[in-house]
C-alpha positions as CSV (number, residue, x, y, z in Angstrom):
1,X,35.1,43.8,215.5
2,X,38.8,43.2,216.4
3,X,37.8,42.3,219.9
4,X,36.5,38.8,218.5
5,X,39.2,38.3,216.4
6,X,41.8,38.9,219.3
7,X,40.2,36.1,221.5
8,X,39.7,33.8,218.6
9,X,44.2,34.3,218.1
10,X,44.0,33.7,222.0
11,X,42.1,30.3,221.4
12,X,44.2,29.4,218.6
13,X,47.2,30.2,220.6
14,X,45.7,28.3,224.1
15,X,45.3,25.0,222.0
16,X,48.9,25.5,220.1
17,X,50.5,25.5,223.1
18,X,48.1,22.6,225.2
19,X,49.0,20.0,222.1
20,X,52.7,21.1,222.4
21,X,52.6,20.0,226.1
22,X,50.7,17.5,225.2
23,X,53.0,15.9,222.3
24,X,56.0,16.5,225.2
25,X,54.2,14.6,227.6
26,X,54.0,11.7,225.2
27,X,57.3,12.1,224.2
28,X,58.7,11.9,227.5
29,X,56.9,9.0,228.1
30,X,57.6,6.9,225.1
31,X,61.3,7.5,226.2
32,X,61.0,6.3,229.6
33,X,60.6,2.8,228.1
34,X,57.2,2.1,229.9
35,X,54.9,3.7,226.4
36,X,56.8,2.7,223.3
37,X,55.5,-0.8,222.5
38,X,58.8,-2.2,223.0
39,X,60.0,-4.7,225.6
40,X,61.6,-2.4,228.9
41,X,64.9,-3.3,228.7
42,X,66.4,-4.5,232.0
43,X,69.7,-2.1,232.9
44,X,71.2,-3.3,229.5
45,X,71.1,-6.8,230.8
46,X,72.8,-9.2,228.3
47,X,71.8,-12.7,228.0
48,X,74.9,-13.9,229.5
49,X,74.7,-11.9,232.4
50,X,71.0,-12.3,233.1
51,X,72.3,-16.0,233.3
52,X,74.9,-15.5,235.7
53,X,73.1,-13.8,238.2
54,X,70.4,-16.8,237.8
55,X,73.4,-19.1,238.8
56,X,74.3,-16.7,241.4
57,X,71.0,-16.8,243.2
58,X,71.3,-20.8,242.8
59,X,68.2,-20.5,240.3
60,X,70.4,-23.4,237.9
61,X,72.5,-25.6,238.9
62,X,76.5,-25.5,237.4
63,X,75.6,-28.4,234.2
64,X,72.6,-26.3,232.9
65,X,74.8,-22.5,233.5
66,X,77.8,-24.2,231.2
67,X,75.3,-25.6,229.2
68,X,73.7,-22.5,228.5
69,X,76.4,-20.7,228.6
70,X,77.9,-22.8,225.8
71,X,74.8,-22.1,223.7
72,X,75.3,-17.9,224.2
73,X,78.4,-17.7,223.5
């Protein structure tokens, strides 16, 4: 009689601990910015300096980086 009640408390205790890996997993994940539903951010980029390095790889031209720079600022 208390041998089936000992491996029902082992069952219980089996799936406590597999849905606290389990919510860790996801919680880890979410953080990493890939699982959260939200845009990855890219190494705290701001608009301005996104727009830099764009005219630093002569992706504008010098009009259309003051231009847009005039509109961030």
């Amino acid at each position: 009689m208390m041998g089936g009640f000992g491996m029902g408390l082992g069952g219980i205790v089996s799936l406590v601990i597999l849905g606290v890996l389990v919510w860790v997993g996801i919680t880890l994940y979410r953080s990493s910015g890939v699982g959260g539903g939200r845009a990855p951010r890219l190494h705290g980029d701001s608009a301005l300096e996104t727009l830099k390095a764009r005219y630093a790889r002569g992706e504008i031209d010098r009009e259309t980086y003051l231009r847009m720079r005039d509109d961030i600022e």
